[in-house]
N, C-alpha and C positions, 0 to 999 in steps of 0.2 A: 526622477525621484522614486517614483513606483518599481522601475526595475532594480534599483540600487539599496530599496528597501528589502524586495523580495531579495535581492542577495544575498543580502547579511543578514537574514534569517537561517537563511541556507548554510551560511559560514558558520552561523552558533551554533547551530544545530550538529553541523556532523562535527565541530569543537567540541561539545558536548558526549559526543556521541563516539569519540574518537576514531574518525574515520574522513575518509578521504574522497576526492572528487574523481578521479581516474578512473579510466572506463564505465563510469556511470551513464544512464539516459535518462534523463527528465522524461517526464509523463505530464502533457499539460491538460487540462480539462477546466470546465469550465467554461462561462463565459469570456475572462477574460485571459486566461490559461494562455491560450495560443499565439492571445496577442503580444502580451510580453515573454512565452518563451525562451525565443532565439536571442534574445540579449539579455534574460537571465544566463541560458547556458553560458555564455559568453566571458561573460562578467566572475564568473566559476570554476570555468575553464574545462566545462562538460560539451563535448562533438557532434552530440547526439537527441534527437528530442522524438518522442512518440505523441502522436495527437491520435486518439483513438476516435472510433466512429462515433454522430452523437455525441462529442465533448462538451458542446454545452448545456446539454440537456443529462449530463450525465449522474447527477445524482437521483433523478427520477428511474429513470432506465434499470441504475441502482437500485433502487426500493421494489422496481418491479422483479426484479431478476434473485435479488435475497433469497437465501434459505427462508423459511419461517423456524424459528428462535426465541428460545426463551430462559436465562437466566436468571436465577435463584442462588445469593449471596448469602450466608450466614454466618455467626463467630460463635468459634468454638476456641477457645485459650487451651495450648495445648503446647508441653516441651519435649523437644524425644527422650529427654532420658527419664521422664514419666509417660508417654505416648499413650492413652486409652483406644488401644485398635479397637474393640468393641464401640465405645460408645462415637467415635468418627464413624464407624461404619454405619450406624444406626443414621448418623446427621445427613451422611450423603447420599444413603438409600430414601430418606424422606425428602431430601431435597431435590434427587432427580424423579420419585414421582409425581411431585407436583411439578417440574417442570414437562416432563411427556405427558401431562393432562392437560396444561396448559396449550403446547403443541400439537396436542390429538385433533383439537377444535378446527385449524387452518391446515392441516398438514394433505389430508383429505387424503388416507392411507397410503402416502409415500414413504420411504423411508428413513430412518433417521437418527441421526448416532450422539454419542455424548463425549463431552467430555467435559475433565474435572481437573481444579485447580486449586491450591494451598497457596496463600499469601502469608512468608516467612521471613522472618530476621534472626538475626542475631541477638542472644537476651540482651535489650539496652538499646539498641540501635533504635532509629525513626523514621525508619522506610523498610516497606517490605517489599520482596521480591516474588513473583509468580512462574509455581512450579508446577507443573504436570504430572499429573497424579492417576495411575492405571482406573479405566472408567469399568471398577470391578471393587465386590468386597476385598479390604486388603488382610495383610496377613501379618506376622509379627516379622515374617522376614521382607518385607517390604520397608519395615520401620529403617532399616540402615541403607537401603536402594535412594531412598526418596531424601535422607540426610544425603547420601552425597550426592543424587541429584541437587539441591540448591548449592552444595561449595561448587561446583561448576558452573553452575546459574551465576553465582556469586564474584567468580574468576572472570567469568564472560564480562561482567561487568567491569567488574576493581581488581580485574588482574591475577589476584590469588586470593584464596580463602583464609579465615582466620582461625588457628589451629587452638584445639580447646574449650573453643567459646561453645557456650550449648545454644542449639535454635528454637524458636515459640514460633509457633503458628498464630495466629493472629483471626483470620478468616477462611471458608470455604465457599468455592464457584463452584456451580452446577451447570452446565450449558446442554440443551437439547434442541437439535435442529436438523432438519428435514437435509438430506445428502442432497448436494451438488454435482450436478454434472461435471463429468472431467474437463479440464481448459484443454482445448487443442490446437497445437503450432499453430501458428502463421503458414499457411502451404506455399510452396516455392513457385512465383510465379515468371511466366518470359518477360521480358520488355515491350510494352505499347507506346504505341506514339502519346504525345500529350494531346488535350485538346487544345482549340485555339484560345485566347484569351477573349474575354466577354468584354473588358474595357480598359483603360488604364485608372489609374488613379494617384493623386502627387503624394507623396509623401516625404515629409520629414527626417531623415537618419538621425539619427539620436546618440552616435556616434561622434559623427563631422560637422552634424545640424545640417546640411544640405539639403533641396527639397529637390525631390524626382519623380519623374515618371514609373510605378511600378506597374507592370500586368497584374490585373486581375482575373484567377482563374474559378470557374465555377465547379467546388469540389464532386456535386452529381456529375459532371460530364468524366470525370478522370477515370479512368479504369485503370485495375490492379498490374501494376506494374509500366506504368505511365510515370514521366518524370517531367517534373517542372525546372528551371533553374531560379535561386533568385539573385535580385532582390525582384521577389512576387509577392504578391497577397493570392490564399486559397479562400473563398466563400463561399460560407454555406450560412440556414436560416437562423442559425443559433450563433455563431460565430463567426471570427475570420482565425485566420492562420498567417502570420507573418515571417514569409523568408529571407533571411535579411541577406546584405549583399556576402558570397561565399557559401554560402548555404545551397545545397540543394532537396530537393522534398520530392520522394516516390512513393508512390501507393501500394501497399503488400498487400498480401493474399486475403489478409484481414478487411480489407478497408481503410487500414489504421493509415496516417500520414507518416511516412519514416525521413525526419531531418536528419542531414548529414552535413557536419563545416568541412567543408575539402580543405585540406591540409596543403597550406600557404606555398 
């Protein structure tokens, strides 16, 4: 019930979202992330599943690893075909100093950049859209950049824009936060033997309902580029990892766990 819930979230979602499952990888974290996985992907008809290192412990890791960030929201009611450049400019030059003061305190002279955001509709409409806005005084010839910045914003959404209609700004984002290190690849690693299995353990397919013997592997002993076959269990202190049967699981250059369903 648990995987079939987490499905059909999945299903509304990219319904919703218009889009599709194909060559997609799930990313599972969490405590319980890993464990239903590979019968989410399944059930979705995704091939692929990344368990990164540390997944269940991953939303701490997270708050460690954050930027330091600070966001300052204000409204300013604003239409472009009366657009006050001066007096936006004034809103967002006080709204990004007070958020780099804010920042100054944790940031402990690292770097750190902004950016800035216009929540916009259509006159009449009940939902705005967020558009990206030069983290700079603007100018009057920015006023028709940033209009059709949102009909593309707009299209990305619903397709195409609606021609005529004027837009309101509604609100402005301020965000200031300390740069991030660049992400870098996955490095290509050889092939290592697996370790041996620590024990077995029965489990249930959820599938067939059958109960089995799986291996249990201990995910510290596996080196990058080590492969398991399942149906296994990977364990570590925060979690497990379930391979179900057709699945295989190798360790990349990251750490990360790379699920694959071998193609039947």
């Amino acid at each position: 019930m648990v995987d079939e819930n987490m499905s059909n979230a999945a299903r509304v979602h990219a319904i919703e979202s218009g889009k599709g499952f194909s060559g997609r990888t799930i990313i599972a974290f969490g405590g319980g992330g890993p464990v239903h996985g590979y019968r989410v992907a399944e059930k979705i008809g995704v091939k692929r599943m990344l368990v990164p290192s540390g997944a269940g412990v991953g939303s701490a890791i997270g708050f460690l690893r954050a930027p330091v960030a600070y966001e300052v929201v204000k409204s300013l009611y604003q239409r472009f075909a009366s657009f006050d450049v001066a007096g936006v400019n004034a809103l967002l030059a006080g709204m990004a100093a007070e958020a780099r003061a804010v920042v100054a305190d944790g940031a402990l002279d690292a770097p750190v950049g902004e950016n800035r955001i216009a929540y916009m509709r259509y006159v009449g409409q009940g939902h705005e859209i967020a558009v990206a806005l030069p983290a700079r005084d603007l100018t009057a010839d920015d006023v028709g950049l940033i209009r059709a910045a949102y009909d593309t914003e707009y299209s990305r959404f619903y397709d195409r824009p609606v021609p005529g209609s004027d837009v309101e700004v509604m609100s402005f984002a301020v965000t200031v936060a300390t740069v991030s290190d660049p992400v870098e690849p996955a490095a290509e690693v050889d092939d290592a033997p697996a370790p041996p299995p620590i024990r077995s353990q029965q489990v249930r397919d959820t599938t067939t309902g059958e109960v089995a013997a799986w291996a249990v592997y201990d995910r510290a002993q596996m080196a990058p580029g080590s492969t398991v076959p399942g149906p296994c269990i990977v364990a570590e202190a925060e979690t497990s990892t379930l391979v179900g049967p057709g699945w295989v699981c190798r360790m990349d250059g990251l750490g990360y766990l790379d699920l694959t369903q071998e193609s039947a």
